[in-house]
C-alpha positions in Angstrom: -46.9 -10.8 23.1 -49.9 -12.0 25.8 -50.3 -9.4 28.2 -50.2 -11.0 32.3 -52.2 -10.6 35.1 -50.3 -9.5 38.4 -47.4 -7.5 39.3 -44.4 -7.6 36.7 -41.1 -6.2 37.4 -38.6 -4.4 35.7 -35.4 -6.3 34.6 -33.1 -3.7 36.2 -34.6 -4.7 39.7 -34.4 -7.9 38.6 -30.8 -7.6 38.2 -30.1 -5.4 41.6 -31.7 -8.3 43.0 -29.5 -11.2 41.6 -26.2 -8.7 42.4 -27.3 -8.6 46.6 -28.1 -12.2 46.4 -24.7 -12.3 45.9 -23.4 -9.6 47.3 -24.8 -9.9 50.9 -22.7 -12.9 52.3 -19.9 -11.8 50.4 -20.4 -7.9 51.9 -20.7 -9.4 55.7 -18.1 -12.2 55.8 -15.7 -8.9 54.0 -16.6 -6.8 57.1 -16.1 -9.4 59.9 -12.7 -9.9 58.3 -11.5 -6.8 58.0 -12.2 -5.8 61.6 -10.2 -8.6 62.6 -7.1 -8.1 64.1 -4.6 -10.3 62.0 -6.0 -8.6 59.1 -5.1 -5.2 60.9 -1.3 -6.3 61.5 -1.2 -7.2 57.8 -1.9 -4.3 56.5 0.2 -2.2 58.6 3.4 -5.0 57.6 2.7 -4.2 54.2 2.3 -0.6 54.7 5.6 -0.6 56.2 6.8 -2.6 53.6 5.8 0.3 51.0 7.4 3.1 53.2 10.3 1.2 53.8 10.3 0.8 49.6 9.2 4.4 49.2 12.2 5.5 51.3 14.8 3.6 49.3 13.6 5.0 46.1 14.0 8.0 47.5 17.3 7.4 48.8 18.5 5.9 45.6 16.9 8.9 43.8 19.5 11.3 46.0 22.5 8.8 44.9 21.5 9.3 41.5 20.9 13.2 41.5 24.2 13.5 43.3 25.8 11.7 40.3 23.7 14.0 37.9 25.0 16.7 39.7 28.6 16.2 39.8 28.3 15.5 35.7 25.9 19.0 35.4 28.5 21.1 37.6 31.8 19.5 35.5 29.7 20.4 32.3 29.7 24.1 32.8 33.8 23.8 32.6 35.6 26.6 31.0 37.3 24.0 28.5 33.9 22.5 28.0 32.2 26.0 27.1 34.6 26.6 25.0 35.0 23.2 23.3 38.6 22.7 24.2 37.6 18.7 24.2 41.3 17.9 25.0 41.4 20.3 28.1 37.8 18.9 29.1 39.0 15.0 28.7 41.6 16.0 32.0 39.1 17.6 34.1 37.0 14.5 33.4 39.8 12.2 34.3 40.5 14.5 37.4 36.4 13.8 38.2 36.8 10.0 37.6 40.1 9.4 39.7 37.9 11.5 42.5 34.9 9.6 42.6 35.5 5.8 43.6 32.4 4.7 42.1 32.8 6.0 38.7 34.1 4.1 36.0 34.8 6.5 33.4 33.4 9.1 31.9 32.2 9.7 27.9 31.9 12.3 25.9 29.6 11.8 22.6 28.6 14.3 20.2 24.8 14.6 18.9 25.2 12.2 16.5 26.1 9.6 18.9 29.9 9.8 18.2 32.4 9.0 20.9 35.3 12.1 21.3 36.8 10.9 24.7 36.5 8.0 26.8 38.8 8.5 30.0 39.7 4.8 30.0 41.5 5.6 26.6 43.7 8.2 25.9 42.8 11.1 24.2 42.2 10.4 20.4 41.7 6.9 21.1 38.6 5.3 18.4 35.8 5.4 20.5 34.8 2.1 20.4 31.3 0.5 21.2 28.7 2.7 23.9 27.2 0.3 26.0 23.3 1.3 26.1 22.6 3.2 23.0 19.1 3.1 23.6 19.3 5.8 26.8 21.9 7.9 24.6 19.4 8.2 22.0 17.1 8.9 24.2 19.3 11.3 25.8 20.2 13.4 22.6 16.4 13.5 21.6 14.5 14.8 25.0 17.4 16.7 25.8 17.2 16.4 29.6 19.4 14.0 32.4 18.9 10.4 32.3 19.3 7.1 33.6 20.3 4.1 31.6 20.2 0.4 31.9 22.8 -1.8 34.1 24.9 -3.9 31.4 28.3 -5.2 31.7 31.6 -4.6 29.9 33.7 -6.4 27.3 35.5 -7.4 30.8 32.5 -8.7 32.5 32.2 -5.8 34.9 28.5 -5.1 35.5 27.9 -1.2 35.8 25.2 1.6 34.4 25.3 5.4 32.5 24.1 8.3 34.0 23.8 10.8 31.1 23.2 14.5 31.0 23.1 16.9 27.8 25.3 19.9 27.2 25.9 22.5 25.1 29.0 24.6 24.1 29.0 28.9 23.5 28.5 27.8 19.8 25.2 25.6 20.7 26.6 22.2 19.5 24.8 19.5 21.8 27.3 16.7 23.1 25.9 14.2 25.9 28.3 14.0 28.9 28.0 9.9 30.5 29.7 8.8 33.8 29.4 4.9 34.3 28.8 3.9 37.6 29.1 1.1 39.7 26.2 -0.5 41.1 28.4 -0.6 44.5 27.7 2.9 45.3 23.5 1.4 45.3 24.5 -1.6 47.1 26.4 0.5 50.0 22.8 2.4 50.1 20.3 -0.6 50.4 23.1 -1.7 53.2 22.3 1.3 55.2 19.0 0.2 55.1 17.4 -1.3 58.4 15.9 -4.3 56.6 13.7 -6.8 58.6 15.8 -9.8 59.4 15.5 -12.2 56.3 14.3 -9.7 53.9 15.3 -9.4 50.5 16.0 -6.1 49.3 16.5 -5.2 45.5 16.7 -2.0 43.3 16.0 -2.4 39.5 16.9 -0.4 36.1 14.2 0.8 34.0 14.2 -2.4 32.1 13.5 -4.6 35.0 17.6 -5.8 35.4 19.1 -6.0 38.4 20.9 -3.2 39.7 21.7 -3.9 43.7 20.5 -6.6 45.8 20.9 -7.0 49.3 21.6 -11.1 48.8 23.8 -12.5 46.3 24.7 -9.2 44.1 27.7 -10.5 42.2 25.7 -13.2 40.9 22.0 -11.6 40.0 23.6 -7.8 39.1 22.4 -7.6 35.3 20.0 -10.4 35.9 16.2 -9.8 35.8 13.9 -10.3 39.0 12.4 -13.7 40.1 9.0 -14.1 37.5 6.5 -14.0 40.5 7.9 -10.6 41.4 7.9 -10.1 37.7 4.0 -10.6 37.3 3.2 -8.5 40.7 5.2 -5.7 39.4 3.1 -6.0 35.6 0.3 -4.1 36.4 -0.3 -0.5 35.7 -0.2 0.4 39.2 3.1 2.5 40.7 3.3 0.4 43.7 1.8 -2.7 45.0 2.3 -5.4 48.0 2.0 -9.7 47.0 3.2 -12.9 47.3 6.3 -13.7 45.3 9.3 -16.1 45.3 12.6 -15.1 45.7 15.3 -16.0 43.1 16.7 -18.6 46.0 13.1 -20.0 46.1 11.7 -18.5 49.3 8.7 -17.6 49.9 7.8 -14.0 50.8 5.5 -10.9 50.3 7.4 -8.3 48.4 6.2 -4.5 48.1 7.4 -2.8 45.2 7.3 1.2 44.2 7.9 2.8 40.7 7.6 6.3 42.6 11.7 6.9 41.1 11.9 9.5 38.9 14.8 7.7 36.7 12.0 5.2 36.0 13.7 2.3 38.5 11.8 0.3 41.0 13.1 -0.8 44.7 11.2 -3.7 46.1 11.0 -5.3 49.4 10.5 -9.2 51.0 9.3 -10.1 53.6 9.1 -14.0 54.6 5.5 -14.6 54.8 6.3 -16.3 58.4 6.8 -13.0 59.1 3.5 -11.8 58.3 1.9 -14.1 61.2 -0.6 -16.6 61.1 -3.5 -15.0 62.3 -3.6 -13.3 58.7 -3.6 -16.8 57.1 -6.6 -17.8 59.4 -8.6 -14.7 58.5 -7.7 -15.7 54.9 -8.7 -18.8 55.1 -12.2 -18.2 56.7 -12.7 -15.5 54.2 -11.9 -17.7 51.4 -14.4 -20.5 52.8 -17.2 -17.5 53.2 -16.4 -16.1 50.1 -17.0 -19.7 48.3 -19.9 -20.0 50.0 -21.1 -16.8 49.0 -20.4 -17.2 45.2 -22.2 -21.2 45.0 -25.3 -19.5 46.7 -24.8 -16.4 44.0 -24.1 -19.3 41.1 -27.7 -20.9 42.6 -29.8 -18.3 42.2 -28.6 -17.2 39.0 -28.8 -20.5 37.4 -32.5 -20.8 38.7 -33.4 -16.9 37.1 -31.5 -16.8 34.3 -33.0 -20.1 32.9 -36.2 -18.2 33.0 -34.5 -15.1 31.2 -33.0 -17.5 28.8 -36.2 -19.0 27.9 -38.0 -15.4 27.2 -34.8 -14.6 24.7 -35.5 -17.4 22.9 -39.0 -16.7 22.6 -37.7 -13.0 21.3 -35.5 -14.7 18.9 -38.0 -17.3 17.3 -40.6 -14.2 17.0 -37.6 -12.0 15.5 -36.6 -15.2 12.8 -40.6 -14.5 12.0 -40.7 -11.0 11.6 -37.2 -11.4 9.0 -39.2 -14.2 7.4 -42.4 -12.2 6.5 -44.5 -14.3 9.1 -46.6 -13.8 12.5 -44.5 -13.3 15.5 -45.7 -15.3 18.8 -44.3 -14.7 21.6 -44.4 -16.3 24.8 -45.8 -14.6 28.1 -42.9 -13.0 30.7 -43.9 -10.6 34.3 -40.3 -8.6 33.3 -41.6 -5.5 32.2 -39.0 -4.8 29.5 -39.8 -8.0 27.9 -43.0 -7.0 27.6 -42.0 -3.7 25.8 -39.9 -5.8 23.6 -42.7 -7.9 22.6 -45.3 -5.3 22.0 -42.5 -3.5 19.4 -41.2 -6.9 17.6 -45.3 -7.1 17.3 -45.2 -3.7 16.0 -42.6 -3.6 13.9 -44.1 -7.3 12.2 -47.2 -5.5 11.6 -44.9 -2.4 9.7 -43.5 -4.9 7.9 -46.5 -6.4 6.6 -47.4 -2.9 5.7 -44.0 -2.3 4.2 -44.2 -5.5 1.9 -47.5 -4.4 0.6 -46.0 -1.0 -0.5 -42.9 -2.2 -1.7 -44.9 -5.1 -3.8 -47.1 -2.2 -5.3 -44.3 -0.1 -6.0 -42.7 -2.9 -7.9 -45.5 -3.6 -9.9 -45.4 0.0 -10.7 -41.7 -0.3 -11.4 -42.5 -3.0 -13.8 -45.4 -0.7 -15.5 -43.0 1.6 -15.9 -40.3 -0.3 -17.7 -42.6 -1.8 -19.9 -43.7 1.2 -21.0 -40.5 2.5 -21.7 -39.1 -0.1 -23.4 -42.5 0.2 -25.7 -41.4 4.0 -26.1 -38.1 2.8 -26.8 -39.0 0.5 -29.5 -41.7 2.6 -31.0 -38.7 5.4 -31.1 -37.1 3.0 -32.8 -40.0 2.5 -35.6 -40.7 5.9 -35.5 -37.1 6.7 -37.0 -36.8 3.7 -39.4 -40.1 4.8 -40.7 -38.7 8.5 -40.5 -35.5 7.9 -42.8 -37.9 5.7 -45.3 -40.4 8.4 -45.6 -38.1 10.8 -46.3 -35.6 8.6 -48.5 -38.8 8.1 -50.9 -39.0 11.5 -52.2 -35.5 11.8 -52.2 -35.3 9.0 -54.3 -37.0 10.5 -57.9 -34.8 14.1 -57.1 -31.4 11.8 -57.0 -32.5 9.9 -60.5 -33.5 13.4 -61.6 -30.6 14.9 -61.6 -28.4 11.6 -62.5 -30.6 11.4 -65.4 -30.1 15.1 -66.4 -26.0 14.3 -65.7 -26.3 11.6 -68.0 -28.3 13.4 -71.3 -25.2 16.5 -70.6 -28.2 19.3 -70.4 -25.9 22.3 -70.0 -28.6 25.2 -69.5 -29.4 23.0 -65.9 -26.1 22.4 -64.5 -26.0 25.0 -61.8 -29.5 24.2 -60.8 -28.1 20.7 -60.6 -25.5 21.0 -58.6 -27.3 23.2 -55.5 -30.1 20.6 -55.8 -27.7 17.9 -55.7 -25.6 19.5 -52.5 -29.2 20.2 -51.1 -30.1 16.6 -51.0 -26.7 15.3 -49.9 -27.4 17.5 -47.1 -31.0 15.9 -46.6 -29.2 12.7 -47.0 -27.2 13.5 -43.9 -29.4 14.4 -41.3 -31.3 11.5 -42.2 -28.2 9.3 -41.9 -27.2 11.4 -38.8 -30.6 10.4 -36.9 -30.7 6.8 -37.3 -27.0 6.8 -36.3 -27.7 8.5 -32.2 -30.6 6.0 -32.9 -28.0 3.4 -32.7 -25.3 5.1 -30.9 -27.8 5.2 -27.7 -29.0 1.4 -28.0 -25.7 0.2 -28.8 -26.4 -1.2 -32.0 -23.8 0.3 -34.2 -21.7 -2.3 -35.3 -18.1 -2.1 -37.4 -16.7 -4.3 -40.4 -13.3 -3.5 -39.2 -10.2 -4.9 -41.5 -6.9 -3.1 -42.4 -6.9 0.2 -44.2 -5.1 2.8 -45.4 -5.9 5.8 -43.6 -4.2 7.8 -45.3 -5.6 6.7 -49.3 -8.7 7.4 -47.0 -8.3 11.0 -46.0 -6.9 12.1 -49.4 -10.2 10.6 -51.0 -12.1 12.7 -48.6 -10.5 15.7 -49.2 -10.8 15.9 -52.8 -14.7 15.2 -52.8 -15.5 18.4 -51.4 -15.1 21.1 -54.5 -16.0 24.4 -52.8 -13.5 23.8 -49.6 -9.9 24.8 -50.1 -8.0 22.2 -48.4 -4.4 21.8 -47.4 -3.3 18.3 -46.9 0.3 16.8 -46.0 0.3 13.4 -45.0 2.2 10.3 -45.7 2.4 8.2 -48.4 0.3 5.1 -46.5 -0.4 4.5 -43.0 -2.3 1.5 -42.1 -5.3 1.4 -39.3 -7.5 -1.3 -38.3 -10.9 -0.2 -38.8 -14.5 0.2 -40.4 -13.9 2.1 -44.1 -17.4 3.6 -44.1 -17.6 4.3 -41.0 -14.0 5.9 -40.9 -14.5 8.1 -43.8 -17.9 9.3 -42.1 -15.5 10.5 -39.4 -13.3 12.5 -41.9 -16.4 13.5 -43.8 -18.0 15.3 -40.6 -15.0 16.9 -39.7 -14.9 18.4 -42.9 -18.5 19.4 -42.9 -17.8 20.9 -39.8 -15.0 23.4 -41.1 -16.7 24.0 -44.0 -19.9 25.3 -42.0 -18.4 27.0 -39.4 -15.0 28.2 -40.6 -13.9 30.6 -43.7 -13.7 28.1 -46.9 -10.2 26.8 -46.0 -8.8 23.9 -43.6 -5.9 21.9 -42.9 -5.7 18.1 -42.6 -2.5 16.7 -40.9 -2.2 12.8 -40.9 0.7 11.7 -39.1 2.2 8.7 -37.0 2.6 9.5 -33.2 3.8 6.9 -31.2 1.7 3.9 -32.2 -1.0 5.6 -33.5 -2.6 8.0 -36.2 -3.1 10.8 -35.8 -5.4 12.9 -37.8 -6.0 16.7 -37.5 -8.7 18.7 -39.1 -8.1 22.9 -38.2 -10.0 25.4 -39.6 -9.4 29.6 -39.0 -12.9 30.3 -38.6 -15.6 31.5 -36.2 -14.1 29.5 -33.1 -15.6 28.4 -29.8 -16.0 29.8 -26.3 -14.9 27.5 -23.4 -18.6 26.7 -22.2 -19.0 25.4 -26.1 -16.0 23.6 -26.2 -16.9 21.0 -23.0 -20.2 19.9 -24.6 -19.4 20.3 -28.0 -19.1 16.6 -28.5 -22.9 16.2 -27.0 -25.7 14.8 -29.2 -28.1 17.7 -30.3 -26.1 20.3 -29.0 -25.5 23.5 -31.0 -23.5 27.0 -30.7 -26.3 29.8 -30.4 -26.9 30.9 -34.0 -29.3 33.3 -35.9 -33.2 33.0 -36.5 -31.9 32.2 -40.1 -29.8 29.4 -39.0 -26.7 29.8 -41.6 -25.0 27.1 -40.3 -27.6 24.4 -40.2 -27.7 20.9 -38.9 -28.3 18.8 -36.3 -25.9 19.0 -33.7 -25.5 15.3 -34.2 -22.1 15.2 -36.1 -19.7 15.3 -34.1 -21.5 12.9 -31.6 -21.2 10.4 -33.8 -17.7 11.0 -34.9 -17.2 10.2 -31.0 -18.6 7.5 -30.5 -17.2 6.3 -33.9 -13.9 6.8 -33.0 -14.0 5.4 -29.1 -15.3 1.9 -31.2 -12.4 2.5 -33.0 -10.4 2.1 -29.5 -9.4 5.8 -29.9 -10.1 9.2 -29.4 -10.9 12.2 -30.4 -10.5 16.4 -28.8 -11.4 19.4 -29.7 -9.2 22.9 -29.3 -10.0 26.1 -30.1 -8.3 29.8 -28.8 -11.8 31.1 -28.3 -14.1 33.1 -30.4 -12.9 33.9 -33.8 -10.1 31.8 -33.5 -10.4 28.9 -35.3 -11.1 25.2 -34.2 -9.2 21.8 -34.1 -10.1 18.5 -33.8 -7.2 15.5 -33.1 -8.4 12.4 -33.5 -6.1 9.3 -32.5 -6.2 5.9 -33.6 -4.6 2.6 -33.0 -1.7 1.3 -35.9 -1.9 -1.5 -37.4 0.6 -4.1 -39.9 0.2 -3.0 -43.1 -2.3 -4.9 -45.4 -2.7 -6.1 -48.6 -4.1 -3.4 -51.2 -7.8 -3.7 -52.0 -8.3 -5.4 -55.4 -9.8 -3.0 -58.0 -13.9 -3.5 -58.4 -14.2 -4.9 -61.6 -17.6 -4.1 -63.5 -19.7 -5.6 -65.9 -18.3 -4.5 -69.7 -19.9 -1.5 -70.5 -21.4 -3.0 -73.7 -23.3 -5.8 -71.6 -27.2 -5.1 -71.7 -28.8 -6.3 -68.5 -33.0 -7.0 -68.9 -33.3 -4.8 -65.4 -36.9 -6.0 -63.2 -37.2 -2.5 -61.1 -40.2 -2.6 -58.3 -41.4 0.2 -56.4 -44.3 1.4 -55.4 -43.4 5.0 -55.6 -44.3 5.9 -59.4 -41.8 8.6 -59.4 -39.1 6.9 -58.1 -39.3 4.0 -60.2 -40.2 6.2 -63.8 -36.7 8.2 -63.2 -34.8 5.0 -61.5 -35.9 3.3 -64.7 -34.6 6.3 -67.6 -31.9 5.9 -65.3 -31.1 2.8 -66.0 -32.3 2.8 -69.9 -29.7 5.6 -70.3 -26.7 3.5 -69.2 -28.1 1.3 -71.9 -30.1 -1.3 -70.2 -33.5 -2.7 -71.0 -36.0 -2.0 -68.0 -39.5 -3.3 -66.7 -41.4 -1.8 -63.9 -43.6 -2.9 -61.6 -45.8 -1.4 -58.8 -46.7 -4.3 -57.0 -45.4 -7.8 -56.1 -47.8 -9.6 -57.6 -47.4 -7.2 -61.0 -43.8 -8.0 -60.0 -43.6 -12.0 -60.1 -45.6 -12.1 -63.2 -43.1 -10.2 -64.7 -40.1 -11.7 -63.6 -41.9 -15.1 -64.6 -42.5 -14.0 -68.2 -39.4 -11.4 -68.6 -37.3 -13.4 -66.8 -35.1 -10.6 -66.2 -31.1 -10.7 -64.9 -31.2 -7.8 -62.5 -34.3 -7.2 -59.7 -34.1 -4.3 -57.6 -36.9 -4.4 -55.0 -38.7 -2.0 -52.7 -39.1 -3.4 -49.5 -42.4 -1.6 -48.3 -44.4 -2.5 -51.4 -49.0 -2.8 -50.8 -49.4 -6.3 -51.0 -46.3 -8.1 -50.1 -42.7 -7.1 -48.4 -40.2 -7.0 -50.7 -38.5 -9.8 -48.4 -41.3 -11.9 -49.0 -41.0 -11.3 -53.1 -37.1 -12.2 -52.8 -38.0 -15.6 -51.2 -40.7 -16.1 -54.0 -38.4 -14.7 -57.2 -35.1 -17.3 -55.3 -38.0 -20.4 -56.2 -38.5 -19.3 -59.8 -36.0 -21.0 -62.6 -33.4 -18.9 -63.5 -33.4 -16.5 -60.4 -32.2 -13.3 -61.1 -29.4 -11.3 -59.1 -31.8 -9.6 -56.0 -31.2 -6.1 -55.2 -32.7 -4.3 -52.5 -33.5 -0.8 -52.9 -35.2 0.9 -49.6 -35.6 3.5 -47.7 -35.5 1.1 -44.7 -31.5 1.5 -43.6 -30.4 0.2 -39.8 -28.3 -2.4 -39.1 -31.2 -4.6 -38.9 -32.9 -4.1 -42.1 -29.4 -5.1 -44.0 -29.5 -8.2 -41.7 -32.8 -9.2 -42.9 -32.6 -8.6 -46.6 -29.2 -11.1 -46.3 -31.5 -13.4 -44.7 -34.3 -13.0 -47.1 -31.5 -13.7 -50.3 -30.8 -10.4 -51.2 -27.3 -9.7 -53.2 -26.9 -6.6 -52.5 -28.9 -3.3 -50.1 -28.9 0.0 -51.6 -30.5 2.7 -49.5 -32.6 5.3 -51.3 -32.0 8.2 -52.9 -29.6 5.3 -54.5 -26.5 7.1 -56.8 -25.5 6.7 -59.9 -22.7 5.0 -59.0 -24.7 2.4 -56.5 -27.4 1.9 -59.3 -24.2 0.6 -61.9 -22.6 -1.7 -58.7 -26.4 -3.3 -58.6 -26.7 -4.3 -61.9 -23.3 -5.8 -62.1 -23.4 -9.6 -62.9 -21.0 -12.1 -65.2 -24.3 -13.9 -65.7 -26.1 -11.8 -67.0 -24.5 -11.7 -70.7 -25.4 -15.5 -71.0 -28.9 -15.3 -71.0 -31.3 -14.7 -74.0 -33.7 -11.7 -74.5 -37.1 -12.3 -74.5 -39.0 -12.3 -78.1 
C-alpha cells in the first residue's frame, strides 16, 4: 500500500467519532426530557403501578402459604403417620367441609395413584388428576407446589395446591387440596385499585386465575396477547402498553416476584397516565428522529469511504490467493494502513513460499524417479538373480535324473542329499521372486475348482523323512490356484519339518462354509513377541551361528499373502517355547467340480528328434543324456544361429530353448523357428521365471515354459506331442 502525507487516524477514533455524531442530539433531547415534569409523573404512576403489583403478589403469596399450611399441618396426622389412609380420608373430609374455598382434597401415592378423593367415598377408583404435570413435579422435587388453574368434568374452574409427605415407614404420598379461584378473587377485591383498572393474577402457565373484571368468563383463559408479549421477556417485572381482553387501552405493570411462579399484573387507562407524558413523548420521538437521519448522514458519507478501502483490501487479497502483485489503494485510517503493509507482506511470503514449494516438488519428482528406477532395477536384479542361479542348478538336476535313470546303486544316498540340497536351493530362489511380486502386486492366480483335500494328501506323502498324520475327508472342493495352493501346504510342511521333531498333524475339515486346514507340529515352539511377526517377510526366530534351521524367513509371508488372494486366512498358535506350533488356514467352499482328466503322454515307444539350445555346455550335455536315455534322439546347439541351421536341416519335432542365448533371445529364435516349414513344438527352458517372462514366451509362440533346474518329470511333459510320430527321421 502507498504510504500518505499528513495526519491519518486510527479507525477506532474514527468509530467514537461516528457513535457522538449520533449520540449527541440523541444524549441532549434524552436529558431535556427526562427533567420534564410529565415524564416525572410517569414514572412515579408506573412505579406505583409495580408496588401496587408487588403487593398483590405478595398478598396472593400469603393466601397460598396459608393453604400450604393447613395441607402441611393435616399431613403430620396421627392416621397419616401411621398410614391408616381410611382414618386420614375423614380428617381430610373434616378439613374440606371447614374450609369454604376447598374443593376437595386428594391423596396420591408416589407413583401418581389416587387412594382417596373426598368427593368419592372411600375406595372409590380414583379417576382422572386434573394437572399431572405439577404432580409429577411434585413427587420428583419433593417440596410444596402450585399447579395450574383447569376446570372439572363439571365445568367448575379451580387449581391444586400440592405438598409431599411421608409416612413412619418413609413411603412418599403427595397430599392436593383444590381450590377455588374465589378465595384470589376476594383478595384482588381488597385491593384499592385505581378506578378503571384491570387487575389480574395468573398461573404459572400464563391462564387466568382471578380477574378483577369479568372472572366467570376469562377464569382458565390466557391474558390479552399485548400483555402476553410485555410479559415475554426475561425480565421479573416490567411496565407497557397493552390492550385489555375488552379492548381498552391501558399501561399494565406486571411482577413474577411470586414464589409459586404466578404473576399479578396491573392496568391502568393510559388517560390516566396524563397528557403531558404523551407530549414529552412526542417531542422526544421528533428529536430522536432527527437525531438518527443526521447519525444515518454521516455514516452514509464515511462508511462509503471505508467501503471503498475494503474493497481495495479484497481485490489485493483475490491477488495474493491468485499468485499475483497486490495493489492497493491509498487510505489516512491507520489500521488500513497496517493491513496493507501485511497483505504486501504476506504476497511477498508467498512468492517466497511458491519458489520453495516448486523446488521441493521438483525434488519430490527426483526422488520418485529415482525410486521407481531402484524399484525396477530390484526388479532385474532378482530375475537375473533366480536365472543365474537356476543355470548351475540346471546340469546338478539332469545329473542326478540321469544317474536315476542308468539305476547306479553305489550313488544313491549321495543322490538323494544332493537332490534335497537343491530342492532346497530351488526354494529360496522361488521364495525371492515371490516377496518380489508379493510387494508389487504382481502375483497373479489361475483359480478353478479343486479338490483340497486330493491336494493335501499329495502333499503329505511327497515328503519321505516327515512322519505325518493325516485325517481328512474323502473330497472337499475350493476355488483356487493348484500351484499356488499346494505351495501353501508345501511351506507349512517345511516349516514343521524344520523347526519341530520329525512328526506333524494335518487336519482338513469343513467349518461352516469354509476349509479348514491345520498343520501342528510338537516341536521347538514360539514365544509371544515371535508369534505377532511371525507372518513378516524376512523375519526369523534367533538361531545359532550354524543356522540348523536355515531359510529365508520368507515362507510363511507368502503363504499369507497366498491365502488372503485366496479370500481367506490364515493364524498361527503356539503355547510358548517348547510347545509346539499351529497354523489354521481358512478358505472359502466352493460346488464341487468335475474331476481333472488324466494327462495323457506320448506312447513310451514314440522317438521324438529333440532340438535342445542352451548356451550353458553343461546344462545342455546332461539335459541331452537326459533325454537320449528316455530314448529319444537329440541335437544340441549353443547358439541361435547354430540353432536355426539345425532345426532347418534336422528338422526336429521337439525345441527346447534357452532364452538368454549370445546372439539372439530365445524369443526372437521362437518367432524365427514358427516361419520355418514344419515348425516344431517350442519349449522354453529358462532360468528367467516371473509372471512376466511366461507372458512373453506365450507371446513369442512358445508351447510350453519350463523353469530350470527342469525335472525329469517336466522334461517328459515337454517332449510330449501326437505329431511327432508322423514325421520322418532324417537320412
Amino acid at each position: 500500500m502507498r504510504s500518505t502525507s499528513g495526519f491519518t487516524i486510527s479507525l477506532r477514533r474514527l468509530l467514537i467519532v461516528l457513535s457522538a455524531i449520533g449520540l449527541l442530539p440523541l444524549a441532549v433531547l434524552g436529558m431535556w426530557s427526562l427533567h420534564m415534569a410529565d415524564q416525572y409523573q410517569q414514572r412515579e404512576q408506573e412505579r406505583a403501578m409495580l408496588d401496587q403489583a408487588r403487593a398483590l403478589s405478595s398478598a396472593v403469596d400469603a393466601e397460598l402459604d396459608g393453604s400450604i399450611a393447613a395441607l402441611a399441618s393435616m399431613a403430620r396426622a396421627p392416621a397419616m403417620d401411621a398410614a391408616e389412609l381410611q382414618s386420614f380420608y375423614q380428617a381430610a373430609r373434616a378439613q374440606v367441609a371447614a374450609q369454604p374455598e376447598w374443593l376437595a382434597v386428594i391423596l396420591t401415592d408416589a407413583d401418581g395413584k389416587v387412594l382417596f378423593r373426598t368427593t368419592s367415598s372411600f375406595g372409590t377408583p380414583g379417576g382422572r388428576i386434573a394437572d399431572p404435570e405439577s404432580l409429577k413435579q411434585l413427587l420428583a422435587v419433593q417440596r410444596p407446589l402450585v399447579g395450574r388453574v383447569t376446570r372439572g368434568p363439571g365445568g367448575r374452574a379451580a387449581f391444586p395446591v400440592r405438598v409431599p409427605i411421608r409416612d413412619q415407614a418413609g413411603r412418599l404420598y403427595a397430599l392436593t387440596a383444590v381450590l377455588k379461584p374465589d378465595r384470589i378473587l376476594r383478595v384482588i377485591e381488597r385491593q384499592q385499585a385505581p378506578r378503571g383498572s384491570v387487575i389480574g393474577v395468573f398461573d404459572s402457565a400464563g391462564s387466568v386465575v382471578a380477574r378483577s373484571l369479568n372472572q366467570v368468563r376469562t377464569v382458565t383463559q390466557p391474558p390479552s396477547p399485548t400483555l402476553v408479549r410485555l410479559m415475554r421477556g426475561a425480565a421479573p417485572e416490567g411496565v407497557g402498553p397493552t390492550t385489555t381482553l375488552e379492548g381498552e387501552a391501558v399501561v399494565s405493570a406486571y411482577t413474577r416476584v411470586s414464589h409459586y411462579g404466578w404473576t399479578v399484573a396491573v392496568g391502568v387507562p393510559q388517560s390516566a397516565v396524563g397528557a403531558a407524558a404523551l407530549q414529552g413523548v412526542a417531542v422526544y420521538g421528533l428529536g430522536l428522529a432527527a437525531s438518527l437521519l443526521a447519525s444515518i448522514g454521516a455514516a452514509w458519507l464515511l462508511s462509503a469511504r471505508i467501503a471503498a478501502t475494503f474493497r481495495s483490501l479484497q481485490r489485493g487479497t483475490a491477488a495474493l490467493d491468485a499468485g499475483e502483485s497486490a495493489t492497493l489503494a491509498p487510505s489516512r485510517v491507520k489500521e488500513f494502513v497496517l493491513m496493507g503493509e501485511a497483505i504486501e507482506a504476506a504476497a511477498a511470503r508467498r512468492a517466497a513460499h511458491e519458489a520453495e514449494r516448486s523446488r521441493l516438488l521438483a525434488s519430490l519428482e527426483e526422488a520418485l524417479a529415482a525410486s521407481r528406477e531402484a524399484s525396477r532395477a530390484k526388479d532385474e536384479f532378482l530375475a537375473m538373480l533366480g536365472h543365474e542361479l537356476r543355470n548351475p542348478l540346471s546340469p546338478i538336476v539332469a545329473s542326478l535324473d540321469l544317474m536315476d535313470l542308468r539305476g547306479e546303486q553305489s550313488s544313491e544316498r549321495e543322490r538323494t542329499i544332493m537332490r534335497r540340497q537343491v530342492q532346497h536351493m530351488k526354494r529360496l530362489v522361488d521364495d525371492l521372486l515371490d516377496v518380489s511380486r508379493i510387494a508389487t502386486g504382481k502375483m497373479e492366480l489361475d483359480v478353478k475348482p479343486l479338490d483340497f483335500a486330493e491336494l493335501v494328501r499329495h502333499a503329505a506323502t511327497v515328503r519321505p523323512g516327515l512322519t505325518v498324520e493325516l485325517a481328512a475327508p474323502a473330497s472337499l472342493w475350493v476355488e483356487g490356484d493348484e500351484n499356488r495352493l499346494a505351495q501353501v501346504v508345501s511351506n507349512l510342511l517345511s516349516n514343521a519339518e524344520r523347526f519341530g521333531n520329525g512328526a506333524v498333524r494335518i487336519g482338513l475339515s469343513a467349518h461352516e462354509q469354509r476349509a479348514r486346514l491345520e498343520v501342528a507340529d510338537q516341536g521347538i515352539g514360539m514365544a509371544p513377541e515371535l508369534l505377532a511377526r511371525v507372518f513378516e517377510p524376512f523375519y526369523q526366530a534367533p538361531q545359532q551361528l550354524a543356522r540348523v534351521t536355515g531359510g529365508l524367513g520368507l515362507g510363511l509371508a507368502i503363504v499369507r499373502k497366498i491365502v488372503e488372494l485366496h479370500g481367506g486366512q490364515i493364524r498361527a498358535h503356539s503355547d510358548g517355547p517348547g510347545c509346539g506350533s499351529r497354523f489354521v488356514v481358512e478358505l472359502p467352499l466352493a460346488a464341487e467340480g468335475a474331476p481333472a482328466a488324466a494327462a495323457q503322454g506320448a506312447p513310451a515307444s514314440a522317438q521324438q528328434r529333440i532340438l535342445l539350445v542352451d548356451d550353458n555346455v553343461d546344462a545342455a550335455a546332461t539335459t541331452a543324456l537326459v533325454l537320449e536315455q528316455l530314448g529319444h534322439e537329440v541335437r544340441v546347439a549353443h547358439t541361435a544361429t547354430a540353432a536355426l541351421a539345425e532345426c532347418i536341416r534336422y528338422r526336429p519335432t521337439v525345441a527346447i530353448l534357452d532364452i538368454g542365448l549370445p546372439d539372439m533371445d530365445g524369443y526372437a529364435l521362437a518367432a524365427m523357428i514358427r516361419r520355418t516349414p514344419s515348425a516344431p513344438r517350442l519349449v522354453a527352458l529358462t532360468g528367467y521365471g516371473q509372471q512376466a517372462d511366461l507372458g512373453r514366451a506365450s507371446e513369442a509362440g512358445f508351447d510350453l515354459h519350463l523353469t530350470k533346474p527342469a525335472t525329469l518329470d517336466d522334461l517328459q511333459r515337454a517332449v510330449e506331442t501326437p505329431a511327432a510320430a508322423a514325421l520322418p527321421l532324417p537320412q
